[in-house]
C-alpha positions as CSV (number, residue, x, y, z in Angstrom):
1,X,26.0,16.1,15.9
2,X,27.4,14.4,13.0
3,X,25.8,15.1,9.3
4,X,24.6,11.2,9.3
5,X,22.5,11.4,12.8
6,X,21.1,14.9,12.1
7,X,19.7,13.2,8.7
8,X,18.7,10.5,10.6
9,X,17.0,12.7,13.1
10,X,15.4,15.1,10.2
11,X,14.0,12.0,8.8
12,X,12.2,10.7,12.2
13,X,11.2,13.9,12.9
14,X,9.6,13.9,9.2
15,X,7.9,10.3,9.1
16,X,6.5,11.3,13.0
17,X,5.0,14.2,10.9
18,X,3.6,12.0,8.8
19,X,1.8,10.0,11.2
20,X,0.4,12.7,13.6
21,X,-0.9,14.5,9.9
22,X,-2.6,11.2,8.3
23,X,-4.4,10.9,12.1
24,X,-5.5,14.9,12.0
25,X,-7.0,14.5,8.4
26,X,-9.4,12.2,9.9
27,X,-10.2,13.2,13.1
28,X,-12.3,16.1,14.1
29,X,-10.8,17.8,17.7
30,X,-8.2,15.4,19.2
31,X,-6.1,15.5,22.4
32,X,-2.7,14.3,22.7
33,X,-3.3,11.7,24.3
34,X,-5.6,10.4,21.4
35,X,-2.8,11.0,19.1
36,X,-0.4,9.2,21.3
37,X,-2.7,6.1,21.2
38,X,-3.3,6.2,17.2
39,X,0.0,7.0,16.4
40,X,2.3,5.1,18.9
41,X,4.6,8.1,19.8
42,X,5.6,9.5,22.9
43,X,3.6,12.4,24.9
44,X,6.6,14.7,24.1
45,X,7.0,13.6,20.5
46,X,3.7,14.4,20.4
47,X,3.2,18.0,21.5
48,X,6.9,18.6,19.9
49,X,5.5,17.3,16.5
50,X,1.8,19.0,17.2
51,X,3.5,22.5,18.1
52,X,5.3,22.1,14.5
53,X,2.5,21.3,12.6
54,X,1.0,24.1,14.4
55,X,3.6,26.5,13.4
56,X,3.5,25.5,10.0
57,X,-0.7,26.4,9.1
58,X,-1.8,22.8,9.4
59,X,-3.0,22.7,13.0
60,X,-4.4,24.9,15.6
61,X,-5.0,24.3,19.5
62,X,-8.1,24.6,20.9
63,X,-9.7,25.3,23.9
64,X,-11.5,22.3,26.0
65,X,-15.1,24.4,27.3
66,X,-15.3,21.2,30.0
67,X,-12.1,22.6,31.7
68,X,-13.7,25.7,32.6
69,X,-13.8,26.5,36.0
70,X,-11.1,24.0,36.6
71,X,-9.8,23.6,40.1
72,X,-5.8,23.2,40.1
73,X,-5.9,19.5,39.6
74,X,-3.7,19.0,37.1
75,X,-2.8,20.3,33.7
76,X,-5.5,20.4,31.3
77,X,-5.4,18.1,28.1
78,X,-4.2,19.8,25.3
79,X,-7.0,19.6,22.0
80,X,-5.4,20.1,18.3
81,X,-8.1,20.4,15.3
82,X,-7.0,20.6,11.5
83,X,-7.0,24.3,10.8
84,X,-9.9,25.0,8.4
85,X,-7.8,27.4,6.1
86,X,-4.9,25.2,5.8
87,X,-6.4,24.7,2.7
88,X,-9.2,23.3,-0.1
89,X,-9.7,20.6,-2.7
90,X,-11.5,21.1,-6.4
91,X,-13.0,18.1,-8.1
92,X,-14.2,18.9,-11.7
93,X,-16.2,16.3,-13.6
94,X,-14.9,17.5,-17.1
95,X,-17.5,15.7,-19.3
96,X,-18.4,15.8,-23.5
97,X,-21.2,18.2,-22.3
98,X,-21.4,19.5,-19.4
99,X,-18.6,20.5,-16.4
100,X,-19.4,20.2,-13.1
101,X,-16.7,21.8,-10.1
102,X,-17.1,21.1,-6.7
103,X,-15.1,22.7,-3.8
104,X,-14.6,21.3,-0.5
105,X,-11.9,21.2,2.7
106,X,-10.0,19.0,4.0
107,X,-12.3,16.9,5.5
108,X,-14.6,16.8,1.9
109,X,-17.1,19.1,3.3
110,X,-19.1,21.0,0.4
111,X,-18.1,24.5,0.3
112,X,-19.3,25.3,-3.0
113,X,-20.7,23.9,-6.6
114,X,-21.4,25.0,-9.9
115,X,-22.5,23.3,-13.1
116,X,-22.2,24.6,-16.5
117,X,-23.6,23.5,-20.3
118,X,-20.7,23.5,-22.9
119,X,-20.1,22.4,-26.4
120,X,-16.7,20.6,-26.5
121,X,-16.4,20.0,-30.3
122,X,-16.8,23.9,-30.9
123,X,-15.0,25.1,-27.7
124,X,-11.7,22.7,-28.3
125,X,-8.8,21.7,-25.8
126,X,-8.1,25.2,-24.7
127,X,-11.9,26.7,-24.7
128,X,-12.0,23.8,-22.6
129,X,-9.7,24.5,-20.4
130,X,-10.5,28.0,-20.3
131,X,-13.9,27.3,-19.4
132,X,-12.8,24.7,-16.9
133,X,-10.1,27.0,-15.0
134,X,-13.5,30.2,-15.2
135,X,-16.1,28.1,-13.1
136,X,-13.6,27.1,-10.7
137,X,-12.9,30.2,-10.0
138,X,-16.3,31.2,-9.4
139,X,-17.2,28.0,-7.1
140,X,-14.3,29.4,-5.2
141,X,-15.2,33.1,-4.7
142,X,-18.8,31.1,-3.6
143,X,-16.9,29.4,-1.7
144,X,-15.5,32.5,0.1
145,X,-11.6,31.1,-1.0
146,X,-8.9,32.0,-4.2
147,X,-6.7,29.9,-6.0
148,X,-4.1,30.0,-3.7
149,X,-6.1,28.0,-1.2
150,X,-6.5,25.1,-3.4
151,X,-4.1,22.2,-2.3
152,X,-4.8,20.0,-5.3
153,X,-8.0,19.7,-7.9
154,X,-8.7,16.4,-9.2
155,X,-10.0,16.5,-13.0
156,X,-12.7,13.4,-14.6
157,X,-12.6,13.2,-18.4
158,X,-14.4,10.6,-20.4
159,X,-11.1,8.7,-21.7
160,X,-8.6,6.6,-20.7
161,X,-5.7,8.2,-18.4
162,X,-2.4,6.4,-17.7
163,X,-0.7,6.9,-14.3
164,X,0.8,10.5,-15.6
165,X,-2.5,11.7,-16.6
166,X,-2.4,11.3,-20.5
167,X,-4.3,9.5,-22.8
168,X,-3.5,7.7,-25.9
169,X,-2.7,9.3,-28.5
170,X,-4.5,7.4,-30.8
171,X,-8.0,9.1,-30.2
172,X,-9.2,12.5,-31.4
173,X,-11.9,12.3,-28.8
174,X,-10.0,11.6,-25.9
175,X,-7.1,14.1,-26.4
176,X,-10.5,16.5,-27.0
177,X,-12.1,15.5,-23.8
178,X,-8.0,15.0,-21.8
179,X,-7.6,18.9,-22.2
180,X,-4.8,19.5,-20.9
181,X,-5.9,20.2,-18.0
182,X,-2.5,19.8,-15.8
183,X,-1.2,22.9,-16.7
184,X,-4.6,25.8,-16.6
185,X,-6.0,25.1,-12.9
186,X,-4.7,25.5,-9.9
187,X,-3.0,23.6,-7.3
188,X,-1.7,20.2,-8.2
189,X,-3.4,18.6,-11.2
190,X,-4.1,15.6,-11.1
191,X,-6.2,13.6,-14.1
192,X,-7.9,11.1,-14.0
193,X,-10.6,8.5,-16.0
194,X,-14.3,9.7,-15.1
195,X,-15.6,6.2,-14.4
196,X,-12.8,5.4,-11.8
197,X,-13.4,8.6,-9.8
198,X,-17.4,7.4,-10.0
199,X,-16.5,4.1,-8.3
200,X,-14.2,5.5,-5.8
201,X,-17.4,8.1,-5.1
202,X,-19.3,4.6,-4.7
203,X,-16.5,2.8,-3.0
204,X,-16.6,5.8,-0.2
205,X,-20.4,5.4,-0.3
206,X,-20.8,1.5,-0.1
207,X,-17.5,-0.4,0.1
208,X,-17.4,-3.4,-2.4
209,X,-14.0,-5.3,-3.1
210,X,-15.2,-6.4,-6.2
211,X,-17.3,-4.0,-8.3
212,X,-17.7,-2.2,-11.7
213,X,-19.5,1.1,-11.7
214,X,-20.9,1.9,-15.6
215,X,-21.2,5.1,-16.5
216,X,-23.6,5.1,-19.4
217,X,-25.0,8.4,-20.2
218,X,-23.3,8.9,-23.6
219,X,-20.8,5.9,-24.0
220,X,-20.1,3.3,-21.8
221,X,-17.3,3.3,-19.5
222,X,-16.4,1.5,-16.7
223,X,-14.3,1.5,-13.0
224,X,-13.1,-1.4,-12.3
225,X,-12.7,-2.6,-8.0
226,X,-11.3,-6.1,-8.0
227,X,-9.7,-7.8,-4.7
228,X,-10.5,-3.8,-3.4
229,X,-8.1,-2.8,-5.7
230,X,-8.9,0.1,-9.2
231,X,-7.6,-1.6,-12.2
232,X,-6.0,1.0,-14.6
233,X,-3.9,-0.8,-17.2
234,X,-0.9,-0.1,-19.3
235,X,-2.7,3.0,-20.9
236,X,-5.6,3.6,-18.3
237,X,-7.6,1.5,-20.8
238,X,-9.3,-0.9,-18.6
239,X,-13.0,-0.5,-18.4
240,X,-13.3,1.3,-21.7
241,X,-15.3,-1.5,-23.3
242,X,-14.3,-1.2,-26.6
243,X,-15.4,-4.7,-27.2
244,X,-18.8,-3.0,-27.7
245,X,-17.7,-1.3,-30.3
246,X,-15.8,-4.4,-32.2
247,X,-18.9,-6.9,-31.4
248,X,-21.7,-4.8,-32.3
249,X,-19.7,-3.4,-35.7
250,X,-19.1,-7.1,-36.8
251,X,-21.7,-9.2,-35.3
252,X,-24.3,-7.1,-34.0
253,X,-24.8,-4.3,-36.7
254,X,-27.8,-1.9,-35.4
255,X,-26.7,-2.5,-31.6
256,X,-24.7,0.8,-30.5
257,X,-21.3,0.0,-30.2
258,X,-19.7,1.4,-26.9
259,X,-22.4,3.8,-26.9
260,X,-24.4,4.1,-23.7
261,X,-27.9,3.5,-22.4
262,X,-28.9,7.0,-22.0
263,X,-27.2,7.6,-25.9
264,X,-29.2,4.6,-27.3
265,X,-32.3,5.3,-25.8
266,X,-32.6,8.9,-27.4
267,X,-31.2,7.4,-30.3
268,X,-33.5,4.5,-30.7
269,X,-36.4,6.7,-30.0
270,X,-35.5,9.7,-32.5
271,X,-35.0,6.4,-35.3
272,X,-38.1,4.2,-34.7
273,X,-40.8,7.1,-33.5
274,X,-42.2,7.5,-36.7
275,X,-42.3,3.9,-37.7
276,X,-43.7,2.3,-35.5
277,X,-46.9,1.0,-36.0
278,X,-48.8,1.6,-32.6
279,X,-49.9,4.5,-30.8
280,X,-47.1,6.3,-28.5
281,X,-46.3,9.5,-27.1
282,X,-43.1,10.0,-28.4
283,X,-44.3,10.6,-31.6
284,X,-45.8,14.5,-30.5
285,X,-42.5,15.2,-29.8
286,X,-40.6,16.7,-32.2
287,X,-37.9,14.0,-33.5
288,X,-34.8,15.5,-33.2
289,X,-35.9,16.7,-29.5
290,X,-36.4,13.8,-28.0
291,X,-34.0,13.0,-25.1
292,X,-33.5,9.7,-22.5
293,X,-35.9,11.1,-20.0
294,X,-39.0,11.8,-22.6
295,X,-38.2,7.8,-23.1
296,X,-37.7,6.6,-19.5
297,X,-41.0,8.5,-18.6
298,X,-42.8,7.7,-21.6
299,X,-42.4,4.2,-20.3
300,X,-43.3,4.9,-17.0
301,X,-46.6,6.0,-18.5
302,X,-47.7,2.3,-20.0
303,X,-45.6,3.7,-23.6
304,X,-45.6,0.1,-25.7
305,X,-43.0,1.7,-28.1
306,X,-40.9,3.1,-25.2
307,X,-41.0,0.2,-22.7
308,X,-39.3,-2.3,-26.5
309,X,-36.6,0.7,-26.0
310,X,-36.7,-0.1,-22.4
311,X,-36.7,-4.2,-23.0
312,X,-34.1,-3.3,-25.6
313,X,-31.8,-1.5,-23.2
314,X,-32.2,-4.3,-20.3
315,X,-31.2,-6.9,-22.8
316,X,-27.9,-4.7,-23.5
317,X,-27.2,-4.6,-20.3
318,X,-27.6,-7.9,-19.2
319,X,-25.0,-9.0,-21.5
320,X,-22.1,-6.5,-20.6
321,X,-23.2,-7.6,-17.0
322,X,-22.6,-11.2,-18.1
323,X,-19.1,-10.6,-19.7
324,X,-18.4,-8.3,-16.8
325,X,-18.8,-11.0,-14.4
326,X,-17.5,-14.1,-15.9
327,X,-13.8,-11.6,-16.7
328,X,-13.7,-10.2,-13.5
329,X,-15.8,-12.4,-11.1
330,X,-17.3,-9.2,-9.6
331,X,-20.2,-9.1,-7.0
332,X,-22.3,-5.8,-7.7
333,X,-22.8,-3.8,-10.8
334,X,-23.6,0.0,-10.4
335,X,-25.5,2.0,-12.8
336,X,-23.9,5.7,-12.1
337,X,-24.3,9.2,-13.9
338,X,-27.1,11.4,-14.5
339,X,-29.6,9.0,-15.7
340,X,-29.5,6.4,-12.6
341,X,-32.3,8.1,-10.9
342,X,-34.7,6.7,-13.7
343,X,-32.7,3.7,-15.1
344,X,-34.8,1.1,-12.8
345,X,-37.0,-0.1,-15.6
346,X,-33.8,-1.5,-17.6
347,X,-32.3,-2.7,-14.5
348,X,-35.6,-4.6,-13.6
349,X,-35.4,-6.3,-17.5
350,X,-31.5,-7.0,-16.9
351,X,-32.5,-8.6,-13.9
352,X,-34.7,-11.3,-14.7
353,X,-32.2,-12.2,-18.0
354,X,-29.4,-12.9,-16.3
355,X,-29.3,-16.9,-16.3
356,X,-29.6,-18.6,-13.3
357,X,-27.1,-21.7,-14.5
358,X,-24.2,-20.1,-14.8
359,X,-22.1,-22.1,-12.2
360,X,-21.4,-18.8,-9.9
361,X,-23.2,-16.3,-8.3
362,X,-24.0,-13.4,-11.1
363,X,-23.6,-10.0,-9.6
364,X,-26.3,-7.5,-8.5
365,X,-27.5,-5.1,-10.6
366,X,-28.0,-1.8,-8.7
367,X,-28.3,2.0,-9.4
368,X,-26.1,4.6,-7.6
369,X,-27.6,6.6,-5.3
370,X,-25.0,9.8,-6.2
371,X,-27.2,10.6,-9.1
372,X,-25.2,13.3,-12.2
373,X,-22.5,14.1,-8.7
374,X,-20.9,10.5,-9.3
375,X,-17.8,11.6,-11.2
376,X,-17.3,15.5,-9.3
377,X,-17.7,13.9,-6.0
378,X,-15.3,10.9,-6.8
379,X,-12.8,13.3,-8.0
380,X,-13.0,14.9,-4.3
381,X,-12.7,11.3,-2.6
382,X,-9.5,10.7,-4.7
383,X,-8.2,14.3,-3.7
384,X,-8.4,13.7,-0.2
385,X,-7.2,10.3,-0.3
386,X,-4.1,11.7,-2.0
387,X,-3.6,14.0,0.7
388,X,-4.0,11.6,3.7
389,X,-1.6,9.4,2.2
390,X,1.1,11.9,1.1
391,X,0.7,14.8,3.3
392,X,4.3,15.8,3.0
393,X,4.0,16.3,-0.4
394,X,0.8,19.3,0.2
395,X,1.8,22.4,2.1
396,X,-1.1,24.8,4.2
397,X,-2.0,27.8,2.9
398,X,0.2,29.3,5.4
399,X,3.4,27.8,3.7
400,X,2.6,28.4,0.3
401,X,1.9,31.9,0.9
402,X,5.2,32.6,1.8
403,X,5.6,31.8,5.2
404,X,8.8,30.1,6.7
405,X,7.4,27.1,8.5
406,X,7.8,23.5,6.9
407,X,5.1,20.8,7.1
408,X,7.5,18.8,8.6
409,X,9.3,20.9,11.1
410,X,12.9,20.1,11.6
């Protein structure tokens, strides 16, 4: 065999890897016959390709309990499951104040989570990353695995990421919050803008091909779905909303900026407590302790000065949802993050602002169901899609730890 057909033959052999791979991260036990019919390869391409991928850590062969007892009637269907310790993923939700690590297989099974408080601005870049790469390693040891099982860990930060996961240079706070995180954690590192990974987690959850998920906790940010596509930019930029931040400072003085609904409603509250004229709650609470949720349940509770904050933060809303839609023609707006389990109120007020003579259908206003797990459990979504769509680019556990075998067996 000449040097040009064994390449040629190396390469078939790799791309029918490929295939049989992409189909075994999705299935649970498979026969070979399955793989045949999802794949399009011959019965002995097949079990030659199946034995290989056994061989190399990513599969195993399994028993079939119906066969059992089997009379000799013929040979018994061979069964191929992905093996369990081929290997993990690690999302980390990497935000201003809190990090948040999830660990899961290949199949984005939860094998372990941990959350932890932190102070960015006194910790830095590398007490951020130190504290980053310390609870990963503890959600693994819950998890029962080490560092060497992880394939790849997928990181959210609240900034803008370009395709190399970096953000501009421009901006203190996102080279704070992008901290450098590639090179402390292990596995591949991939880095990535917190509100994408939040509407992949919803995309997973409720496919829309034209959506922007908000995350609005501290400042607004959005991912952007449009024709089922992420929009990223030149930069990663897109969704950042910084036209918040030039409207409000020029036309708008007292309205926020780019700040979000969970930020504006403890700030409103903490500014206007004491002067408002009426009775309210909020005002036995000490003013520089008062957070979103003493608002959004103060409101809940027939508050007059918390439901204006409430009104206030509907009215916000309504407009971004307006500019959203008429830029981007999408069909559904998601409210995601930690406060979306009490943000109802505002989106009721959005609601019934929204004008009803625009000329096209204005999008639905909804709240994510994913609650504060948004971000850590789109940073998981994105991990696995990675590896389903590049599986020759990962190796199993087996591999990486020294053994011989290939993920695509020559």
């Amino acid at each position: 065999m000449d040097g040009t057909t064994a390449s040629s033959t190396q390469l078939l052999r790799q791309i029918n890897s490929v295939a049989l791979l992409r189909f075994a991260l999705q299935e649970q036990v498979f026969t070979a016959g399955e793989a045949m019919a999802a794949t399009g390869l011959t019965r002995a391409t097949v079990l030659g390709v199946c034995d290989g991928l056994v061989h190399a850590g990513w599969l195993e062969e399994v028993g079939d309990e119906s066969d059992a007892g089997r009379s000799n009637k013929g040979r018994p269907a061979r069964r191929y499951r992905l093996r369990e310790a081929a290997g993990v993923v690690v999302g980390l939700d990497a935000g201003e104040s809190r990090l948040t690590t999830l660990v899961a297989d290949l199949r984005g099974r939860e094998l372990g989570k941990r959350c932890q408080r932190i102070d960015s601005h006194m910790l830095g870049r590398a007490g951020r990353l130190a504290a980053a790469a310390e609870l990963i390693g503890r959600t693994l040891e819950d998890a029962g695995c080490d560092a060497g099982d992880v394939m790849l860990t997928v990181v959210g930060v609240p900034a803008p990421v370009d395709a190399a996961g970096m953000s501009p240079g421009g901006g203190e706070f996102w080279q704070l919050m992008n901290s450098g995180f590639t090179a402390g954690l292990p596995g591949e590192v991939m880095v990535e803008n917190d509100a994408n990974l939040a509407a992949l987690a919803e995309q997973a959850h409720e496919p829309s091909a034209n959506v922007a998920t908000l995350l609005s906790g501290e400042r607004f940010g959005a991912g952007l779905i449009v024709d089922g596509r992420l929009l990223r930019g030149r930069q990663g930029g897109a969704g950042e909303m910084r036209f918040l931040d030039v409207f409000d400072n020029k036309l708008v003085s007292d309205e926020g900026g780019s700040d979000g609904l969970g930020a504006l409603a403890r700030t409103w509250a903490r500014a206007g407590v004491h002067a408002y004229g009426g009775a309210t709650s909020l005002r036995q609470i000490t003013e520089g302790d008062i957070s979103a949720e003493d608002v959004f349940r103060a409101a809940r509770e027939g508050d007059p000065f918390a439901r204006d904050i409430i009104g206030r933060l509907g009215e916000r809303l309504a407009r971004i949802t307006v500019a959203l839609a008429s830029l981007l023609d999408i069909e559904r707006v998601v409210i995601a993050g930690g406060i979306s389990g009490a943000i109802e109120p505002v989106l009721e007020r959005a609601r019934g602002l929204l004008p009803t003579d625009s000329g096209l259908p204005l999008p639905r206003i909804v709240a994510s169901t994913l609650g504060a797990e948004a971000v850590v459990q789109g940073a998981v979504e994105s991990a696995l899609i990675r590896i389903k769509s590049e599986p020759a680019g990962f190796l199993p556990r087996a591999a990486r730890a020294g053994a011989s075998a290939s993920p695509t067996p020559a």
